[in-house]
C-alpha positions in Angstrom: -15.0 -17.7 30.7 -13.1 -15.3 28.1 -14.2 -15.7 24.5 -11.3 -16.0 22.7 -9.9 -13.7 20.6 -10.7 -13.6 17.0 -9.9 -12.3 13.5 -12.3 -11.3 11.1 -12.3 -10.7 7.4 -15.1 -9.1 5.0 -15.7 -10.9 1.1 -17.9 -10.6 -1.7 -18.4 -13.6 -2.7 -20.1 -14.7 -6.5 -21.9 -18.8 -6.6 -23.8 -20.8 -8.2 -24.4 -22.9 -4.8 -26.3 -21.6 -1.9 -24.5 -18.6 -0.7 -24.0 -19.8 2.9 -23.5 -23.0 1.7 -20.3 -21.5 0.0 -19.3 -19.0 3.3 -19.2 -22.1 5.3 -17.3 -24.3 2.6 -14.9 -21.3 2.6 -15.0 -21.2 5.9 -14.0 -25.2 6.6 -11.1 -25.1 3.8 -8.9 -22.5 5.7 -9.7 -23.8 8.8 -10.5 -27.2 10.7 -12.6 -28.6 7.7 -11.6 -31.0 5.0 -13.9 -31.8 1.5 -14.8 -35.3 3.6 -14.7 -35.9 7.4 -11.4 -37.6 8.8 -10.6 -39.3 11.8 -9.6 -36.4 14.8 -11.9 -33.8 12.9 -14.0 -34.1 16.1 -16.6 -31.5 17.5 -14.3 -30.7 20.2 -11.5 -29.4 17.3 -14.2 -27.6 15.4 -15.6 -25.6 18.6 -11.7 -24.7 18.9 -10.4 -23.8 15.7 -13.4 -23.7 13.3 -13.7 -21.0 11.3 -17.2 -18.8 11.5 -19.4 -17.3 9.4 -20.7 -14.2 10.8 -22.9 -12.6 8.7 -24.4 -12.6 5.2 -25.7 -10.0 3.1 -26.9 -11.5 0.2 -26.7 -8.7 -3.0 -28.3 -8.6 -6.7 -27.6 -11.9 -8.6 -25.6 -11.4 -12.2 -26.7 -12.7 -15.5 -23.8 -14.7 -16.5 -20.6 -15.7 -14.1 -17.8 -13.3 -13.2 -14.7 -15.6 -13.8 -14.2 -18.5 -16.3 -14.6 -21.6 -14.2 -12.7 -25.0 -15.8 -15.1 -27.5 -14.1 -18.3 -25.3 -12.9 -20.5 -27.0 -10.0 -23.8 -25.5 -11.9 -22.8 -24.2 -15.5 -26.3 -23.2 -15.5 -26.1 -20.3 -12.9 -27.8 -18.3 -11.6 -25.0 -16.7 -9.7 -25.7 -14.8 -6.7 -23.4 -12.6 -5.1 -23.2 -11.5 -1.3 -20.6 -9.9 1.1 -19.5 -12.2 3.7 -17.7 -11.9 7.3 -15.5 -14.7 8.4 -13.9 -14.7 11.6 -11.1 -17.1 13.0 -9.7 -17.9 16.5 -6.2 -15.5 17.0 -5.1 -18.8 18.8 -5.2 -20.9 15.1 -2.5 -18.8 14.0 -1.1 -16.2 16.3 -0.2 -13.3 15.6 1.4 -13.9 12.4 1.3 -12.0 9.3 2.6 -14.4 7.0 0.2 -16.9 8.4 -2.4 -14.2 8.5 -2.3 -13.9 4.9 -2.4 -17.5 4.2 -5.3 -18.2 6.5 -7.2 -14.8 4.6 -6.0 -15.4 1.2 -5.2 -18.8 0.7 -6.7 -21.8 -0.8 -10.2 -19.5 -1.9 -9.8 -18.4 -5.4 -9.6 -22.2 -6.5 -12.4 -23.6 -5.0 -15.4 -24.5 -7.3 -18.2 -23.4 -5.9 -16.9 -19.4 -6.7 -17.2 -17.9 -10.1 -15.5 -14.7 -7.9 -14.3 -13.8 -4.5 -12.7 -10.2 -3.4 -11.1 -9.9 0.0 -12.7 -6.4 0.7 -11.5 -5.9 4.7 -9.9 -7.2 7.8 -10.3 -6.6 11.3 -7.1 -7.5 13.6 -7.2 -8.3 17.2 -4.8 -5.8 19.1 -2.3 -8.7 19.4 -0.9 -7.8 16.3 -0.2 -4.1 17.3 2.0 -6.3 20.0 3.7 -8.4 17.8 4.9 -5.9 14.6 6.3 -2.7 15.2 4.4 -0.9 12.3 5.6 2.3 11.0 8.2 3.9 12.5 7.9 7.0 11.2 4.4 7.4 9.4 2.9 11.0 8.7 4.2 13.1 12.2 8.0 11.7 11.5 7.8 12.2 7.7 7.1 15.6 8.1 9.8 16.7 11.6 12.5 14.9 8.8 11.8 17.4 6.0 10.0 20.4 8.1 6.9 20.3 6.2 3.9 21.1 8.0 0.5 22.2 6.6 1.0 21.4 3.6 1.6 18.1 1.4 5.3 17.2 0.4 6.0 18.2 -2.8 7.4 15.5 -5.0 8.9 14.0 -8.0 10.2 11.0 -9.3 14.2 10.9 -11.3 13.0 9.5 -14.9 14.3 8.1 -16.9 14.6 4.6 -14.6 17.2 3.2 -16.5 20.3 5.0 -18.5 21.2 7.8 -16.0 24.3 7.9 -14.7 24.8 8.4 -11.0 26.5 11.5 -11.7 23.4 12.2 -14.1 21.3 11.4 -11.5 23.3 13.7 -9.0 22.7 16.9 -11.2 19.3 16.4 -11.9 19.1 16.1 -8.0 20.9 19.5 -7.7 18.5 20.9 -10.2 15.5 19.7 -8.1 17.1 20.5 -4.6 17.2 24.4 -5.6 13.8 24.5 -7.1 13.1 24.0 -3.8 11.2 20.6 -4.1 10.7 18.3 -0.7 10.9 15.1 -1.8 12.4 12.8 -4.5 12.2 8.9 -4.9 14.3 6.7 -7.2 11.6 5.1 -9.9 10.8 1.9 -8.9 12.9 0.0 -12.3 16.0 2.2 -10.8 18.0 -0.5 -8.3 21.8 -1.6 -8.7 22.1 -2.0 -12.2 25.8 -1.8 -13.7 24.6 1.8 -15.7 24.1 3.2 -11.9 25.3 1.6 -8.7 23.0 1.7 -5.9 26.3 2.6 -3.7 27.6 5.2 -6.5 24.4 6.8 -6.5 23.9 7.7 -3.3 27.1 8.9 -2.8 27.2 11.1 -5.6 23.0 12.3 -4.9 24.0 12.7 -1.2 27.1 14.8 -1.5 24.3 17.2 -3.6 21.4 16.6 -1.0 23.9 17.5 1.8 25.6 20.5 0.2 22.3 22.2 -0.4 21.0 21.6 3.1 24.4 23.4 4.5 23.3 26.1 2.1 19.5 26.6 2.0 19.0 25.0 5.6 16.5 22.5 4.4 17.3 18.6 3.8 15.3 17.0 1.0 14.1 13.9 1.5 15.3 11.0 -1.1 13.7 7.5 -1.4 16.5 5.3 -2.7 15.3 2.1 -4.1 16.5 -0.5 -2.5 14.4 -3.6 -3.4 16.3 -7.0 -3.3 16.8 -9.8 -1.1 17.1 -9.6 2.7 20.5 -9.1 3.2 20.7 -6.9 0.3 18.7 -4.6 1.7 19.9 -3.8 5.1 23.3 -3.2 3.4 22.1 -0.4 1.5 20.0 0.3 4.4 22.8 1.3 6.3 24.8 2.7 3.0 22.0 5.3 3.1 22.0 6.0 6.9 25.8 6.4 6.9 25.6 8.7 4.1 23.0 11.0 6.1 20.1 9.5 4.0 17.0 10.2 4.8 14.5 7.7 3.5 14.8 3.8 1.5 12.1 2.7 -0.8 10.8 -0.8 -1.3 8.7 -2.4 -4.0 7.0 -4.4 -1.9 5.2 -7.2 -4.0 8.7 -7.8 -5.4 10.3 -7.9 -1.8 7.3 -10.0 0.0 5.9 -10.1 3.2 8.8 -11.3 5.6 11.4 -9.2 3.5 9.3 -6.0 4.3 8.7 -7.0 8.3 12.3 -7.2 8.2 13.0 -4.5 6.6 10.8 -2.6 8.9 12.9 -4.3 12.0 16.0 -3.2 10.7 15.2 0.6 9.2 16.4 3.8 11.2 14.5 5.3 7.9 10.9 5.8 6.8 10.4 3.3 3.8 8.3 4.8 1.2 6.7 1.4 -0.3 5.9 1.3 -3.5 3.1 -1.0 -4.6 3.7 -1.8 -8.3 2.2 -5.1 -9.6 -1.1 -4.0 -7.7 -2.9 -4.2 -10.7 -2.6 -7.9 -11.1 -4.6 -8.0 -7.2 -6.8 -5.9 -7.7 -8.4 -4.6 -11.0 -11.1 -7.5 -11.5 -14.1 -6.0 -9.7 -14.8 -9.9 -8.7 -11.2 -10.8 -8.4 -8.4 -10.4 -5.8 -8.1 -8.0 -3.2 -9.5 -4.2 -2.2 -6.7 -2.2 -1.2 -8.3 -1.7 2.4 -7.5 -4.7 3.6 -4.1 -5.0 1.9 -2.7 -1.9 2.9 -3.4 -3.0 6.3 -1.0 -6.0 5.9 2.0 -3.5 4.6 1.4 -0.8 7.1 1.6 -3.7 10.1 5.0 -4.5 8.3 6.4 -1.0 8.5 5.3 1.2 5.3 5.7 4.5 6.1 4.5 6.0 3.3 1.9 4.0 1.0 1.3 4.4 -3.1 -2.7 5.1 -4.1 -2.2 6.5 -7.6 -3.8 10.0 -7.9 -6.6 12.1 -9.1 -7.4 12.3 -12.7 -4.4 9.5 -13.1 -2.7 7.6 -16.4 -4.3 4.0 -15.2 -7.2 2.6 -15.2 -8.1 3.1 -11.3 -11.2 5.8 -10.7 -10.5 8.9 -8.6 -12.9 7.3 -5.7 -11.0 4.4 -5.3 -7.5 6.3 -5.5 -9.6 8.5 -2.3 -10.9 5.7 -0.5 -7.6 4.2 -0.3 -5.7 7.4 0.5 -8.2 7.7 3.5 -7.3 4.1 4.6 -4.0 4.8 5.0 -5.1 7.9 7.3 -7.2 5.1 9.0 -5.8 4.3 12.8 -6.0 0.8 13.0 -5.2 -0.4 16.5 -6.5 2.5 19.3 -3.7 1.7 21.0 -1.1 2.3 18.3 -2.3 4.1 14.9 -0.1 2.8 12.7 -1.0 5.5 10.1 0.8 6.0 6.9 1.6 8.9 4.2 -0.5 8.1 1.2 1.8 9.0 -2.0 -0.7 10.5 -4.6 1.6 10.0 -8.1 0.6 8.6 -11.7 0.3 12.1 -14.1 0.0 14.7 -11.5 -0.1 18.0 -12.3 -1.0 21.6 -10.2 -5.0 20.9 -11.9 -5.3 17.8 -9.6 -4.3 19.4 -5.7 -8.1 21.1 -5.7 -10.2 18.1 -6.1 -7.7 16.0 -4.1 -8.0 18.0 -1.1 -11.6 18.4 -1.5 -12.0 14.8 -1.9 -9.2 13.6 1.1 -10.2 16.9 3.3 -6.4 16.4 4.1 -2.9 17.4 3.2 -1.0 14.7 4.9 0.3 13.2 2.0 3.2 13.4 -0.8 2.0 14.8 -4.0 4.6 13.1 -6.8 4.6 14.5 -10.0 7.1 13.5 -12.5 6.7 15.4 -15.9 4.6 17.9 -14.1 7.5 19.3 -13.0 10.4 18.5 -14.8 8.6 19.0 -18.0 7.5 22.2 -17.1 8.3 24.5 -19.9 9.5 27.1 -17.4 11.9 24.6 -15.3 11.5 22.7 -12.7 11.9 25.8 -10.3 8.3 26.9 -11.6 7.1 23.5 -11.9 7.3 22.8 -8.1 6.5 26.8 -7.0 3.1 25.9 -9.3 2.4 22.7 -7.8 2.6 24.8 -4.0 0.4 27.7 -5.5 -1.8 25.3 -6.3 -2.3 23.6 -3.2 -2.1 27.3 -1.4 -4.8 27.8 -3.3 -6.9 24.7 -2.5 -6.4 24.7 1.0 -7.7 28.8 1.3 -10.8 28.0 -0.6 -13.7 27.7 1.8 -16.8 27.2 -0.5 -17.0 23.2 -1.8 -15.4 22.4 -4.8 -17.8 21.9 -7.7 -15.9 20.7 -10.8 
């Protein structure tokens, strides 16, 4: 007999209680289990749709608890920490990726027995490379649209998000487009408001994008932000594809999960997604999610292109974090279908940070976004960008490791 298909997904878990104790009380409540045993909770359904624990590392205990706990199970501690696989039948869910996240990331943060819990990866059976489409354009199509090869996109962002003008916004896009930069998004507090109409301002920033194509032979690519509800969004979709657009951006926490997947069914475009309100997910080392596994969820929906802050950035995030995340991006995650998206390096970039972030990534397939680093440079934005391309020139020549 087949054994069935399963998915499986990696926490670090903090408890007073027996650590197993807790995987497997985890385990019950997003599963077949209930806090008491009730009638048709037989063995039979538990062999079927039970949840597993896999395997248990058990790490250094901590002095004191994580997390604030209202009604603590020991008050007393100690509380031990260890990193935790689950796994659960495909066949509980399907391949869902709303129901995916609920049976993941759902009723876990609550329980009692946790003073913290972190979903730190998942492992998806290739089902779901069947059932979701992915993205559609990812690294190879990002690059044939704006005929940049060897080399990261060069990029800013049109600040500031709210008082420009479309017709503002057009001439600072004119500025940009003969500096010769490669890409441009909208900033993500830039949507439809009555200052600048989404439909306004793509048609006065395309009737610049397309004019300096017919000139220089070179389309720029422009992430228009798009974020709204459903129906909303494959209007402007198509607003921007009619217009000879070239690429839509979504904040995707503010969109949600079935808004993105369709989205991603809809788009003849790469959508650049923007990941603002991460913090809130993810910047309690004992809290929330690691961007490994959530990226996974986005990309599966169709991001083409993925935020992971930068090098040396304005926030709080450290430049290991911003790397290990830029590399999951890069990660395949089905053999059958990669799935791989841009990472968008961004968050106070200047020409210092394109050495240690190609000797960190060891890649350049990715859009480096710097906003006053170029149109704050005192020379223009003209030497702005052509520093920012030295400086990755320069990076990718070197051959001896970088030492800082």
């Amino acid at each position: 007999m087949t054994a069935p298909v399963r998915i499986e997904a990696d926490y670090l878990i903090e408890t007073p209680c027996n650590p197993r104790a807790t995987a497997e009380a985890i385990a019950g409540e997003q599963s077949s289990g209930t806090f008491v045993a009730v009638p048709g909770e037989t063995p039979e359904l538990k062999e079927r749709a039970a949840a597993r624990v896999e395997r248990i590392e058990l790490l250094d205990p901590l002095p004191a608890p994580s997390l604030p706990v209202a009604r603590p199970v020991d008050p007393g501690g100690p509380w031990r920490r260890a990193r935790v696989t689950l796994s659960w039948p495909l066949d509980n869910i399907g391949p869902s990726l709303p129901n995916l996240v609920t049976t993941v990331a759902g009723n876990l943060w609550e329980l009692r027995q946790l003073t913290g819990l972190r979903l730190l990866d998942l492992r998806l059976p290739g089902e779901f490379a069947s059932a979701y489409a992915g993205p559609k354009f990812g690294v190879a199509g990002t690059r044939e649209l704006t005929g940049v090869y060897g080399r990261p996109l060069i990029g800013t962002i049109i600040k500031p998000s709210v008082g420009l003008s479309a017709a503002v916004t057009a001439s600072l896009v004119a500025t940009l487009c003969d500096a010769g930069i490669d890409f441009i998004k909208d900033d993500e507090l830039q949507s439809d408001g009555p200052s600048c109409p989404f439909n306004e301002r793509v048609r006065a920033v395309m009737r610049v994008v397309n004019d300096h194509a017919e000139r220089a032979g070179k389309k720029v690519m422009l992430a228009f932000n798009l974020t709204g509800e459903i129906d909303q969004m494959r209007r402007r979709h198509d607003f921007v594809l009619t217009h000879g657009g070239s690429c839509v951006m979504a904040s995707i926490n503010s969109v949600g999960l079935a808004g993105m997947i369709e989205l991603g069914r809809h788009t003849q475009l790469p959508i650049h997604a923007h990941r603002n309100g991460w913090g809130a997910l993810n910047r309690h080392p004992a809290l929330g999610w690691e961007f490994a596994a959530w990226q996974k969820i986005w990309r599966l929906a169709g991001a083409d292109h993925m935020h992971v802050n930068g090098i040396g950035n304005k926030f709080s995030e450290s430049d290991d974090s911003v790397i290990a995340s830029a590399k999951a991006t890069l990660t395949p995650l089905f053999e059958q279908r990669p799935c791989v998206a841009m990472p968008v390096f961004s968050s106070g970039q200047t020409a210092a940070q394109a050495l240690p972030t190609y000797h960190a990534l060891g890649s350049t397939d990715l859009i480096f976004a710097a906003g006053g680093g170029i149109l704050a440079h005192p020379d223009g934005p003209g030497a702005g960008v052509a520093e920012l391309r030295a400086a990755w020139d320069d990076a990718v020549s070197r051959k001896a490791p970088y030492s800082p």
